[in-house]
C-alpha beads as a LAMMPS data file, in Angstrom:
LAMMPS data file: protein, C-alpha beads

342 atoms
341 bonds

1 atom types
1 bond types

-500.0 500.0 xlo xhi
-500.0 500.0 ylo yhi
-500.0 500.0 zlo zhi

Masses

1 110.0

Atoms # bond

1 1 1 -311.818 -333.092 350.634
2 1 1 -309.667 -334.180 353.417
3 1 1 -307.540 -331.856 356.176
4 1 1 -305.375 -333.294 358.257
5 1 1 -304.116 -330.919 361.491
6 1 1 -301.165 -331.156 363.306
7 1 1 -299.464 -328.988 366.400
8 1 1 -302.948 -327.203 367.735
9 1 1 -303.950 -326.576 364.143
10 1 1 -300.501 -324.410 363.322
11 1 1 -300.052 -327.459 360.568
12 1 1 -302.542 -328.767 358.001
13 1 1 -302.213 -330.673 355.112
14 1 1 -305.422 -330.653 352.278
15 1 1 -306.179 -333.984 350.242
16 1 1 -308.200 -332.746 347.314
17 1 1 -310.142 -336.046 345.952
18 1 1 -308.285 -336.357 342.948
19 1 1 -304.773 -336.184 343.816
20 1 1 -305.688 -338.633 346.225
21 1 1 -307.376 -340.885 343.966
22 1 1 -303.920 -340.606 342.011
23 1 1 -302.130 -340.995 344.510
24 1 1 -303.388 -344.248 345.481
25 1 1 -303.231 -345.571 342.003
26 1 1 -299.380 -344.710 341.853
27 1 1 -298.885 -346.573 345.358
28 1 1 -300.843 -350.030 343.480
29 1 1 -298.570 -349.437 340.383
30 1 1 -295.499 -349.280 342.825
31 1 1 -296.607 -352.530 344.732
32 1 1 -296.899 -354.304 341.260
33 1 1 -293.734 -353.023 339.814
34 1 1 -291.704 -353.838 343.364
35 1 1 -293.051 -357.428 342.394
36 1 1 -292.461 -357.497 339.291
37 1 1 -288.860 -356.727 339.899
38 1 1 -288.481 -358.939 342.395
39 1 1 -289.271 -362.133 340.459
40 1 1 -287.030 -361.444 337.609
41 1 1 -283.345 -361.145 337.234
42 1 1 -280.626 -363.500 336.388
43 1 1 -282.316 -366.118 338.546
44 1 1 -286.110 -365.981 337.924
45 1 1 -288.561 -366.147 340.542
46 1 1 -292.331 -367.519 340.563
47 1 1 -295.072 -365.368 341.774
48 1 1 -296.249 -367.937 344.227
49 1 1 -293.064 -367.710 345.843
50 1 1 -292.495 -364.145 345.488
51 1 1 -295.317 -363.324 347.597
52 1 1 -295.127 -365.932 350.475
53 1 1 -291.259 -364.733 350.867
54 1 1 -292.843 -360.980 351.249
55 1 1 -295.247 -362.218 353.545
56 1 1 -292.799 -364.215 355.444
57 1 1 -294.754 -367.507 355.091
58 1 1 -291.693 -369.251 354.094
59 1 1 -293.143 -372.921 354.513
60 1 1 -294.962 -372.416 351.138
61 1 1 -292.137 -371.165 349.169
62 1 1 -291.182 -373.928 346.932
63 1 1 -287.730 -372.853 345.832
64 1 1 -285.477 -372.533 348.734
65 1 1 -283.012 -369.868 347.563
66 1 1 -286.245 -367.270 347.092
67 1 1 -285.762 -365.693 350.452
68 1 1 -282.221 -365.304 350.288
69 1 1 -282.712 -363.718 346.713
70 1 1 -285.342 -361.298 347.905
71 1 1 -284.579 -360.211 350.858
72 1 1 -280.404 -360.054 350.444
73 1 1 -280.231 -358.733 346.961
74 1 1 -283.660 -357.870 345.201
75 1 1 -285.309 -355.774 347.888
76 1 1 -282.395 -353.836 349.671
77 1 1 -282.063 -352.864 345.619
78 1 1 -285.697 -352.157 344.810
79 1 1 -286.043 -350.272 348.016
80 1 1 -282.836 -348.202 346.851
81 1 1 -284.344 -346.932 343.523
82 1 1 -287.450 -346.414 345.094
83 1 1 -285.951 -344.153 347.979
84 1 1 -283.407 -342.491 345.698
85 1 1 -285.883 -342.126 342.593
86 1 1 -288.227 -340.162 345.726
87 1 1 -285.393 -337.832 346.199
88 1 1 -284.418 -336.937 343.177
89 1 1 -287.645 -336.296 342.414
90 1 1 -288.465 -333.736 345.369
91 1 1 -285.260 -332.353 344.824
92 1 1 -286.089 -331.425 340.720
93 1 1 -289.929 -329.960 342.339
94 1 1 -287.974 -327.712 344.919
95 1 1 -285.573 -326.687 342.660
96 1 1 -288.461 -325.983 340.054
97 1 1 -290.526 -323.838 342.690
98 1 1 -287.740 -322.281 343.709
99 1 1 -286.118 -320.942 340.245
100 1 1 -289.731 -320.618 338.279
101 1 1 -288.323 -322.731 336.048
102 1 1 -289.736 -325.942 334.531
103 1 1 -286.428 -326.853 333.251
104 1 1 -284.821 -326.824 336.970
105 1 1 -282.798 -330.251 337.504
106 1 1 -280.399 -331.560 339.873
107 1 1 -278.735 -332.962 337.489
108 1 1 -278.277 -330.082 335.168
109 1 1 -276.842 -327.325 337.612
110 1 1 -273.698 -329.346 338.930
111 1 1 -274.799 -330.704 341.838
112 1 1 -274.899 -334.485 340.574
113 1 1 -271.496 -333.450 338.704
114 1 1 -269.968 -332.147 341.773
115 1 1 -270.351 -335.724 343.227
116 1 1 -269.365 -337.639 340.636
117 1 1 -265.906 -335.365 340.552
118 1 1 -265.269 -336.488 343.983
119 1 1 -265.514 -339.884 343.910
120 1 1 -263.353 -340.076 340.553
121 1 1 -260.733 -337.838 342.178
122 1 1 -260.786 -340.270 345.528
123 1 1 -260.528 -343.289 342.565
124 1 1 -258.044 -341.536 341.329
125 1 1 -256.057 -340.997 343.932
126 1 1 -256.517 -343.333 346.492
127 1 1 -258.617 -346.486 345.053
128 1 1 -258.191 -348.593 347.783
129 1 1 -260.279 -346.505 350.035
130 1 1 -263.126 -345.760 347.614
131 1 1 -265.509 -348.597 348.819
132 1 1 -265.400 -347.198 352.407
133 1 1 -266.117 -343.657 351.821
134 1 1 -267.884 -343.393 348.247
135 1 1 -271.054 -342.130 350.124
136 1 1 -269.242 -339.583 352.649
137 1 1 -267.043 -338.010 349.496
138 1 1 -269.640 -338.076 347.526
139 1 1 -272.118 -335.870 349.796
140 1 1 -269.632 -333.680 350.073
141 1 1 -268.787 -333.100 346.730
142 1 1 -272.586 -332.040 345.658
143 1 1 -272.648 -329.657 348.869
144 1 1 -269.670 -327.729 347.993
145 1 1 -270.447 -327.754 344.653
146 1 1 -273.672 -326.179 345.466
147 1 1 -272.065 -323.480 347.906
148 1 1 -269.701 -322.251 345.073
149 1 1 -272.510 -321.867 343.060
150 1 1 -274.355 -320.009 345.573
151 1 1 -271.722 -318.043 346.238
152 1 1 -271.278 -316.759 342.850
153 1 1 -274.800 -316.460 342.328
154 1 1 -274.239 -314.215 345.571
155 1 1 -277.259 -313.117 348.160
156 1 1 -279.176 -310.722 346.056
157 1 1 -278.726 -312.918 342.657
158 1 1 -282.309 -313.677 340.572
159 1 1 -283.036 -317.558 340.839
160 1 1 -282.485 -317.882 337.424
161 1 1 -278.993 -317.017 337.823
162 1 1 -278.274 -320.099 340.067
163 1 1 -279.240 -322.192 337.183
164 1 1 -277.066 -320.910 334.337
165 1 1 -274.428 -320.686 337.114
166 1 1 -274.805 -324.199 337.379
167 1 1 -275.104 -325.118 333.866
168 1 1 -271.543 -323.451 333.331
169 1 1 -269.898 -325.510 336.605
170 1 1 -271.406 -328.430 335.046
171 1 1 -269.590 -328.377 332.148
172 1 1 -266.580 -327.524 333.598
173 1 1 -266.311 -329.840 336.150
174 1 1 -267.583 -332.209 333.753
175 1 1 -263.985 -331.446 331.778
176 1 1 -262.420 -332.270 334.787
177 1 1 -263.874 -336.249 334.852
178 1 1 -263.156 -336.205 331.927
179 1 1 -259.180 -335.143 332.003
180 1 1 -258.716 -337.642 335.374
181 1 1 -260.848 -340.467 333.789
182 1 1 -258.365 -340.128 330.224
183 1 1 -254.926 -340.311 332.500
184 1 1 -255.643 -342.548 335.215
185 1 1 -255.179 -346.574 335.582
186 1 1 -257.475 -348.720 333.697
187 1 1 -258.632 -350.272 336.881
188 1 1 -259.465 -346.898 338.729
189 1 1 -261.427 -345.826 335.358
190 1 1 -263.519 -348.887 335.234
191 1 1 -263.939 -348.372 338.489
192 1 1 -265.303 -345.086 338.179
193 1 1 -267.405 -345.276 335.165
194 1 1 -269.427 -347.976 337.028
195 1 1 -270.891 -345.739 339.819
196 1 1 -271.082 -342.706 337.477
197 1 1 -273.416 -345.317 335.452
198 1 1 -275.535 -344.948 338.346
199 1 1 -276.502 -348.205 339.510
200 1 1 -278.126 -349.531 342.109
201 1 1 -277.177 -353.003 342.301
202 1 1 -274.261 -352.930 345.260
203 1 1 -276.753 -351.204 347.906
204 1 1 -277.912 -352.772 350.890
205 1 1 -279.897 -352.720 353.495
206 1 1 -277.719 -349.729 355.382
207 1 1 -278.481 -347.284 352.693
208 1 1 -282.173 -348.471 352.494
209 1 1 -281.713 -346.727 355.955
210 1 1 -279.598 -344.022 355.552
211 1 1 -282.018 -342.991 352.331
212 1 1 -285.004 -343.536 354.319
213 1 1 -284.315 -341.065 357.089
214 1 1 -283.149 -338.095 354.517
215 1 1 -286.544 -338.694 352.727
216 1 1 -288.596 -338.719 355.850
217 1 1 -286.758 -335.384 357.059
218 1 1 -286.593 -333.810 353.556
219 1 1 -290.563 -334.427 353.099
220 1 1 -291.596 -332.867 356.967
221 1 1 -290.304 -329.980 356.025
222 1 1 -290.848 -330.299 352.435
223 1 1 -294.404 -330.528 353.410
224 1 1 -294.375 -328.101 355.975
225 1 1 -293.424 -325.528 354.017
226 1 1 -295.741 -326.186 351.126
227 1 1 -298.069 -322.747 351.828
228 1 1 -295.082 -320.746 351.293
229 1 1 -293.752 -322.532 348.189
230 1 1 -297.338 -321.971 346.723
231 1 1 -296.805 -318.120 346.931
232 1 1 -293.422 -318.190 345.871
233 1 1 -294.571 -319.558 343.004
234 1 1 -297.060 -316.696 342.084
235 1 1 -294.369 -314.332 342.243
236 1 1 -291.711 -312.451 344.523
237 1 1 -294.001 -309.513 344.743
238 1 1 -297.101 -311.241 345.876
239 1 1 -295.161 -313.287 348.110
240 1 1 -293.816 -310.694 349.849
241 1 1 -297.325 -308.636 350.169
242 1 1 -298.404 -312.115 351.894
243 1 1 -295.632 -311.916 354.393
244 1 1 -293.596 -314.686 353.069
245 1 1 -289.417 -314.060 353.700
246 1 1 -288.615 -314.768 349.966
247 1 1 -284.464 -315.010 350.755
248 1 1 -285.283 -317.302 353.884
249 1 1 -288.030 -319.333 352.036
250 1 1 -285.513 -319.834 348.932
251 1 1 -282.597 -321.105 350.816
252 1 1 -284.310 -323.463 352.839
253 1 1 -286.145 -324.929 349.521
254 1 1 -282.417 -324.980 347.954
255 1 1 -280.761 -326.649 350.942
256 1 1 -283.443 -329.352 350.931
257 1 1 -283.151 -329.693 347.513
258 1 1 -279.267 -330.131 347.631
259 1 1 -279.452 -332.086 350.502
260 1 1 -281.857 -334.883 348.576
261 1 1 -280.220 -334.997 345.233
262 1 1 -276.664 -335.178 347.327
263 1 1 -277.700 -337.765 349.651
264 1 1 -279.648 -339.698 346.679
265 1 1 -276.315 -339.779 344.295
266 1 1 -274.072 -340.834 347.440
267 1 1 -275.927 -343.624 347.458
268 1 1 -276.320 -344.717 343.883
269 1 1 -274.450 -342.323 341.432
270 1 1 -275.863 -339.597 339.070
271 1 1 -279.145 -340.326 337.902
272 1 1 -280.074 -338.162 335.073
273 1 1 -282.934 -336.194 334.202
274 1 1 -285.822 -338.416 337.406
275 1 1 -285.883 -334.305 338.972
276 1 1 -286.811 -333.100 335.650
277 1 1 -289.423 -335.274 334.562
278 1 1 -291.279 -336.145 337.820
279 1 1 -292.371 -332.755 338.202
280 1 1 -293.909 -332.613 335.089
281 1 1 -295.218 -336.139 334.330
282 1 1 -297.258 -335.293 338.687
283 1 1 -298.373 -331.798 337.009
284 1 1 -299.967 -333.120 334.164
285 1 1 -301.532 -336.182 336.098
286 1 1 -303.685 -333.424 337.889
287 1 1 -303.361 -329.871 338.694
288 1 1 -303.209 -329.875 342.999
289 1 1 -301.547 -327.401 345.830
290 1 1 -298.080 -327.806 346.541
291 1 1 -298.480 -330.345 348.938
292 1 1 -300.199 -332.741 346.751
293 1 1 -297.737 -332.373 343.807
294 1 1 -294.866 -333.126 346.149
295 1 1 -296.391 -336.522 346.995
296 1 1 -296.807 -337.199 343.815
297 1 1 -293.912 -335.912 342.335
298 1 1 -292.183 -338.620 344.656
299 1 1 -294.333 -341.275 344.214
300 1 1 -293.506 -340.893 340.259
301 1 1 -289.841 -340.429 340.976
302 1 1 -289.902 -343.551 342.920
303 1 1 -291.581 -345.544 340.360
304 1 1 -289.317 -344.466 337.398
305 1 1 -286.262 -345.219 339.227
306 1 1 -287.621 -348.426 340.121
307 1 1 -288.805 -349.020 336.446
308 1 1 -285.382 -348.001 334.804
309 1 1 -283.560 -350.589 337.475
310 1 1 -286.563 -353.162 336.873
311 1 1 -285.936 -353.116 332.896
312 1 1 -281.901 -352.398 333.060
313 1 1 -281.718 -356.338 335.205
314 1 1 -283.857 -357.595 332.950
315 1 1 -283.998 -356.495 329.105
316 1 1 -280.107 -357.552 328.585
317 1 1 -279.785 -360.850 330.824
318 1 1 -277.488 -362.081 331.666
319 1 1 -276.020 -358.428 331.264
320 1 1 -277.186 -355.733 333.668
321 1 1 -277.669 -352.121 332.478
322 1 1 -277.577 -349.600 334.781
323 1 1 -280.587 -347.752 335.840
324 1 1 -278.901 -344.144 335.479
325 1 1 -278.195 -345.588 331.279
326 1 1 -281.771 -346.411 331.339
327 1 1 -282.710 -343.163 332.448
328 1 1 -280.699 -340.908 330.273
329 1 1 -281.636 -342.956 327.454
330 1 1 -285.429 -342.153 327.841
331 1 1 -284.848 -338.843 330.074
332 1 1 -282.765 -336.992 327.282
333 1 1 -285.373 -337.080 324.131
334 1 1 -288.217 -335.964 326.422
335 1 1 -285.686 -332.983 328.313
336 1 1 -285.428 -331.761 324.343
337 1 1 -289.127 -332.081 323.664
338 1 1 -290.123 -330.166 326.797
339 1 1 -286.958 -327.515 325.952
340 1 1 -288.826 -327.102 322.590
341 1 1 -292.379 -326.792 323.729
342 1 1 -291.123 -323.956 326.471

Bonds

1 1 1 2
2 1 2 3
3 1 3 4
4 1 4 5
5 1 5 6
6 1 6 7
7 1 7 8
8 1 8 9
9 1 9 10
10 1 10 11
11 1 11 12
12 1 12 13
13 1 13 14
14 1 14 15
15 1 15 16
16 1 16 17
17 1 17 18
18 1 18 19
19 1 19 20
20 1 20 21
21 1 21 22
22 1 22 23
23 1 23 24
24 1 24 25
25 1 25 26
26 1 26 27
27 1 27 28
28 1 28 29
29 1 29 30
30 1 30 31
31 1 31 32
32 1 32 33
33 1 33 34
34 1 34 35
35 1 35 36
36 1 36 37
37 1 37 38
38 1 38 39
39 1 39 40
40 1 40 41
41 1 41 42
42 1 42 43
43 1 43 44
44 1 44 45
45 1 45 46
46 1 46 47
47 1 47 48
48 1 48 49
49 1 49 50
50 1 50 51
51 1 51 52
52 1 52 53
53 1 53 54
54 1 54 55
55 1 55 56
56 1 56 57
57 1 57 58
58 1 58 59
59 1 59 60
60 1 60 61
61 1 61 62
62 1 62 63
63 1 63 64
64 1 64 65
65 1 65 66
66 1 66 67
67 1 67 68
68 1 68 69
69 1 69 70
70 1 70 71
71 1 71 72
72 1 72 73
73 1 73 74
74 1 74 75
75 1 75 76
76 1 76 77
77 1 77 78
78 1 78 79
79 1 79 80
80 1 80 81
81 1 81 82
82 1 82 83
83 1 83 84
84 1 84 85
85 1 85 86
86 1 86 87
87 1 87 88
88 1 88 89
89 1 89 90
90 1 90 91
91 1 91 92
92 1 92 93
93 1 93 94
94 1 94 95
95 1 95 96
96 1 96 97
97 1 97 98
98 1 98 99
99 1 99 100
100 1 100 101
101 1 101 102
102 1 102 103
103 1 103 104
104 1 104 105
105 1 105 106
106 1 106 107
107 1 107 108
108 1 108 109
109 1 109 110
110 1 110 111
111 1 111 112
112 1 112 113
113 1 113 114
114 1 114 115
115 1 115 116
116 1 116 117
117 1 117 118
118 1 118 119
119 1 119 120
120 1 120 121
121 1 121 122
122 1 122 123
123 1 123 124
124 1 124 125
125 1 125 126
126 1 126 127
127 1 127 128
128 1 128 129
129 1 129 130
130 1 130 131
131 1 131 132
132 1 132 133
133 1 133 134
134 1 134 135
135 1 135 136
136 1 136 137
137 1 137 138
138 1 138 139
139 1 139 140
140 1 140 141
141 1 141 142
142 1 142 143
143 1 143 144
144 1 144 145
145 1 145 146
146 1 146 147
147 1 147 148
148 1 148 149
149 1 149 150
150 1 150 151
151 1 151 152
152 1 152 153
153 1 153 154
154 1 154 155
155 1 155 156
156 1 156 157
157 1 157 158
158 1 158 159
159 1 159 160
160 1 160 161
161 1 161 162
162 1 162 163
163 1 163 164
164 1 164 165
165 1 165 166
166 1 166 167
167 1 167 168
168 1 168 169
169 1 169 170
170 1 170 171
171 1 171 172
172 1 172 173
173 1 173 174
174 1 174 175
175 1 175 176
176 1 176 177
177 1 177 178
178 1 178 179
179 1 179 180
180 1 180 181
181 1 181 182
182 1 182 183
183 1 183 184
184 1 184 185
185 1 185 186
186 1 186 187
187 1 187 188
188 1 188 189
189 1 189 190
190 1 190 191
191 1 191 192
192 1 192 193
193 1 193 194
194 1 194 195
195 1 195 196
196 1 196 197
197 1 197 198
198 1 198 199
199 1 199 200
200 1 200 201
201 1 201 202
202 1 202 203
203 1 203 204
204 1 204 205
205 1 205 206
206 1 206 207
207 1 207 208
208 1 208 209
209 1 209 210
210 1 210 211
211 1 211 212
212 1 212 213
213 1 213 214
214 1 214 215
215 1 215 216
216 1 216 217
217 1 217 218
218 1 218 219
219 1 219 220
220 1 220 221
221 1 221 222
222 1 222 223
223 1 223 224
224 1 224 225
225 1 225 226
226 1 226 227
227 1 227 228
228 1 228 229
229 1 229 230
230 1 230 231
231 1 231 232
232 1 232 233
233 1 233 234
234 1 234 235
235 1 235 236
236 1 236 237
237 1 237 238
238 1 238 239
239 1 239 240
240 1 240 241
241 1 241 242
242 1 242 243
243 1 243 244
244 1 244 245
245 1 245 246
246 1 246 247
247 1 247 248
248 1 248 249
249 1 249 250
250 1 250 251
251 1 251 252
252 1 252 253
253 1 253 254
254 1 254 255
255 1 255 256
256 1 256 257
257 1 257 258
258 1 258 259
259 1 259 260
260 1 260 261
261 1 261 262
262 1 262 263
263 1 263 264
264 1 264 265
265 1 265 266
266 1 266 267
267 1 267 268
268 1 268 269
269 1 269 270
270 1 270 271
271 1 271 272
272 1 272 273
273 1 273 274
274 1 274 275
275 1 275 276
276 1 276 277
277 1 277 278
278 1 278 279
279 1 279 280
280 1 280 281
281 1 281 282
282 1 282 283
283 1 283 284
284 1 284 285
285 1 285 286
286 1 286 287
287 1 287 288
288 1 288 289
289 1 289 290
290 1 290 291
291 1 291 292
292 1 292 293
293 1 293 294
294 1 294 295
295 1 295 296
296 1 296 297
297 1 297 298
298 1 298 299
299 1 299 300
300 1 300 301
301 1 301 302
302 1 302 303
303 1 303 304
304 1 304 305
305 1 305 306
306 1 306 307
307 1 307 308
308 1 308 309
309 1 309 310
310 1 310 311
311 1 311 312
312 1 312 313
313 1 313 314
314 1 314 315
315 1 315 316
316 1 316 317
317 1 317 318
318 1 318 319
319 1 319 320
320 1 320 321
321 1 321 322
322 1 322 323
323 1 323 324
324 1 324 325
325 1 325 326
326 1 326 327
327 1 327 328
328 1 328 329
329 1 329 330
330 1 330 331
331 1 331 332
332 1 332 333
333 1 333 334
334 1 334 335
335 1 335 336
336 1 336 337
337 1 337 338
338 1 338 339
339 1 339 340
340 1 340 341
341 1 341 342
């Protein structure tokens, strides 16, 4: 067992062997998969050359467009699904701990809907601006989203209730895409259905940035607050018996996880169902405090994403699939097979 201790001991994080162990093993299956993906694509790369460009030992790279590939195009996008797929991820686990609710998911309860609404309605209306501010609209759409449905759910509402609020806004706002997608130009439509795909391949290197900071912030505090989340999740009444401020505790856990699943699908669109499954797929890897399933939980977000983008630029050369298709396409059966086991 490991304990780290920060700020005179008022901080302390536990690494139980195990989770560690895992832990590890997910960081080499990242490293091999962030390979992986970058040597394939449209324009295949050799291994030999694939590491030497990493290592910046460019005077044994044999093909002379490899670092231009990899570190223009392949790794801004790898780094992208792997930051996003993090945040999505820790978003679903707050979310979870917060409601009680295995089923919890960002992208269930409006929030990735809310997004998507407004960048089809800036499309819509004003298409020539949409590259500019895709991220800014987009962030703002999930928080408001998020504040309605808080608002409804109102201060003294169960946690449950902010998830069948959501479920309901979902669909209705849903409706809405739908009506502006039917009666607006071909080219704004097009236009839309390609980010609400949820791709990843028109990042660069400023959102590997702007991504990077939200998930350091979101996991500090995340992490920080993992004692508390670890008696929520026993119960409101023994929470409160431990001296835990259950309506405090609760809307910090839902801003964060807001703020991660906005931030994530400003970035690269909705991706279904990586909040959902994370969780679980960490949980059953090995049963571990809070603290430990959160690093997990984003270390297995981060490698799905980066799978889903890794097979969607590969499986259908020279067509690309987005990694939100790839996503629902595996993320839906396995949503109905966990609704049926609960």
């Amino acid at each position: 067992m490991l304990t780290l201790r920060f700020f005179h001991d008022q901080f302390s994080i536990r690494f139980l062997k195990r989770p560690v162990l895992y832990s590890f093993m997910l960081c080499l299956l990242l490293l091999f998969t962030l390979v992986v993906g970058s040597m394939n694509g449209s324009y295949a790369l050799t291994l030999h050359d694939t590491i030497y460009t990493f290592l910046g030992e460019i005077h044994k790279v044999v093909d002379s467009q490899a670092e231009l590939i990899i570190w223009e195009f392949r790794l801004p996008r790898s780094f992208v699904a792997i930051l996003s797929g993090a945040l999505f991820a820790l978003s679903g686990a707050l979310l979870q701990n917060m409601t009680r609710n295995p089923l919890a998911d960002p992208s269930l309860v409006g929030i990735s809907q809310g997004a998507a609404l407004a960048v089809v309605l800036l499309t819509v209306v004003q298409p020539e601006s949409i590259d500019a501010w895709r991220e800014v609209v987009a962030f703002v759409g999930a928080i408001s989203i998020a504040i309605i449905i808080q608002l409804l759910r109102g201060k003294e509402g169960h946690p449950l209730k902010f998830i069948l609020l959501g479920v309901g806004v979902a669909a209705f706002v849903s409706a809405v895409i739908s009506t502006l997608l039917t009666y607006s130009e071909l080219q704004s439509t097009m236009s839309a259905l390609a980010w609400l795909a949820g791709s990843t391949h028109i990042t660069n290197w400023g959102d590997v940035h702007v991504l990077a900071a939200a998930l350091t912030v979101i996991s500090v505090i995340a992490l920080y607050q993992a004692r508390t989340m670890s008696a929520i999740s026993l119960g409101s009444e023994v929470a409160v018996g431990l001296g835990v401020s259950i309506k405090r505790t609760m809307m910090l856990q839902l801003s964060l996880s807001v703020g991660a699943a906005a931030i994530a699908t400003a970035v690269v669109g909705p991706l279904g169902f990586i909040g959902l499954l994370a969780p679980h797929i960490a949980r059953k890897m090995v049963h571990s405090g809070p603290a430990n399933h959160l690093i997990l939980t984003a270390l297995v977000g981060a490698i799905l994403v980066l799978v889903a983008d890794t097979l969607g630029k590969t499986l259908f050369l020279p067509a690309q699939l987005a990694a939100g298709l790839v996503t629902s396409l595996v993320g839906a059966p396995l949503f109905a097979y966990l609704l049926i086991r609960k």
